[in-house]
C-alpha positions, 0 to 999 in steps of 0.5 A: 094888723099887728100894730107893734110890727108897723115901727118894728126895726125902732122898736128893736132893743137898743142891744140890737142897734149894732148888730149889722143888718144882714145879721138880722131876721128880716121879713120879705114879701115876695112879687110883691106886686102880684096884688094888682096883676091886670087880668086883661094885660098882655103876656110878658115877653119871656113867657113860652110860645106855647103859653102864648099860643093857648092863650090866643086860643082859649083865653076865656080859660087861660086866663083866670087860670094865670091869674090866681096861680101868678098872684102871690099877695093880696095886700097892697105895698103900704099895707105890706109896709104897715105889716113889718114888711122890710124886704120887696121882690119888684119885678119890672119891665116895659109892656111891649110896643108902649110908645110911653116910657112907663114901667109896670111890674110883672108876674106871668102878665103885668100890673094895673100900677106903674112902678113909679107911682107905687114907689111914690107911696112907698116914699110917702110912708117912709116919711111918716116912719124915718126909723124903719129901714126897706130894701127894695130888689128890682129885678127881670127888666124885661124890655127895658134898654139901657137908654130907659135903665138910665132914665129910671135910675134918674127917676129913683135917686129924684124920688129917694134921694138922700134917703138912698143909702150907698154900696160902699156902706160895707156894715150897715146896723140901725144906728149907723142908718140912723145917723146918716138919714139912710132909709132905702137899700137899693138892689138893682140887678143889671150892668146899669148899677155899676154906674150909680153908687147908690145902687146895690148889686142883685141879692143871692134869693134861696127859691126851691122851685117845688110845690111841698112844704117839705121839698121847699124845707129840704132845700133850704136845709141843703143851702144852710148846710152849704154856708150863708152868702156874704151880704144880704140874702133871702130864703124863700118860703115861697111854693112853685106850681109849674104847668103840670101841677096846675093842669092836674089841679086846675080847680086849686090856686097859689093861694089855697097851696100856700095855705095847705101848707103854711104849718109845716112852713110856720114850725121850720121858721119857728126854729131859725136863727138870725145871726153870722154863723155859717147856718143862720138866716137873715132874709125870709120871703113868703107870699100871702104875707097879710093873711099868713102871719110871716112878720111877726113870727120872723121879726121875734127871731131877734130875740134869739141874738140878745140870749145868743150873745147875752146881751 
């Protein structure tokens, strides 16, 4: 681990201090919770009848499949955290016929931890770095009413409380947060997060839905060339394996995709910008964010604004 990555928001220079956040390069982890998918769990809700059908039939075969094609990380979120990790896609939903109101993460099947219990930790690290700045996308809500939206939402203002940092923030830099003891940008994606202003509506996420490195660099050129959203937003390195691909490469994982391709990857990244012109980036997501060198090589984007700006 990169142990200048771990405190890497403080460690910006103080030219930066200003420089509002969505104007900055920001690594993301995306399913950041795929590292403890419980193999055994049911299928989530929304998955297809067909899948629901072969996986009664030939578990003992669909499932490892699922498995390593729906693990997308293989770090744990405090290590994520530790690595310069700063922006979490959560996958949330309650298992069906749970009489208890537990949340699990989700990905194809849900996970061994809960979502407050690894929430918990992420309070806890947050402690130890008081200058380093999250944010957290929890997203799909498969299962939950409003009745235990309300409930959650309770549970995440108890956990974070002041650290929470509000929506009508409108321009958010590192001594503004600073200043205001606001560590936590919450984007919540529902029609519950109206009711709270602690909660930030959903952020725009660029997913090319392909398997190529080329592909994914293609659309994400083809979104630069239509104009950055206001706000936050991500651009999504991940690759995408539908059923098709998987069949005719069964013996492959998303992992072993990802790593075939992460090259081309690395050099499109390389040549990025951070900033508010119309074609710079701000958020960019990738899975296997331990063993694939993302946040360094994001983080030392920022340089480009100090000679950008000649500050």
């Amino acid at each position: 681990m990169d142990q200048r990555c771990q405190d890497w928001m403080s460690a910006l220079p103080a030219e930066l201090w200003d420089i509002p956040l969505t104007d900055l390069a920001i690594p993301g982890s995306h399913d950041a919770m795929s590292y403890c998918l419980d193999i055994n769990s049911p299928l989530v809700r929304s998955e297809s009848d067909s899948l629901r059908l072969l996986d009664g039939l030939f578990y003992c075969f669909t499932r490892p499949l699922i498995f390593k094609w729906a693990t997308t990380q293989d770090k744990t979120i405090e290590e994520q955290l530790s690595m310069g990790i700063r922006f979490f896609d959560l996958r949330i939903a309650h298992k069906q016929n749970d009489r208890s109101s537990d949340l699990y993460f989700t990905h194809v099947i849900y996970t061994h931890l809960t979502v407050l219990e690894t929430l918990m930790s992420v309070a806890s690290w947050l402690k130890s770095h008081p200058k380093e700045i999250i944010i957290l996308a929890c997203s799909h809500f498969e299962g939950i009413d409003d009745k235990l939206h309300e409930a959650f939402i309770y549970s995440l203002k108890k956990l974070f409380g002041s650290k929470l940092c509000p929506r009508k923030e409108a321009v958010l830099t590192l001594r503004s947060l600073w200043a205001s003891g606001y560590q936590v940008v919450l984007s919540y994606d529902s029609q519950a997060a109206a009711r709270h202003p602690e909660l930030w509506p959903n952020i725009p996420y660029w997913w090319a839905n392909q398997n190529t490195a080329q592909e994914v660099i293609s659309y994400l050129d083809w979104k630069k060339g239509l104009g950055r959203p206001d706000g936050f937003f991500i651009s999504g390195l991940n690759l995408t394996a539908d059923r098709t691909y998987i069949t005719k490469n069964y013996k492959q994982s998303l992992r072993t995709l990802t790593f075939s391709n992460w090259e081309c990857l690395k050099r499109w990244v390389e040549e990025q910008v951070p900033g508010s012109d119309p074609k710079s980036l701000n958020i960019i997501a990738g899975d296997f964010v331990g063993p694939i060198p993302l946040c360094p090589l994001v983080i030392a984007l920022n340089q480009k604004l100090i000679r950008k700006n000649n500050i």
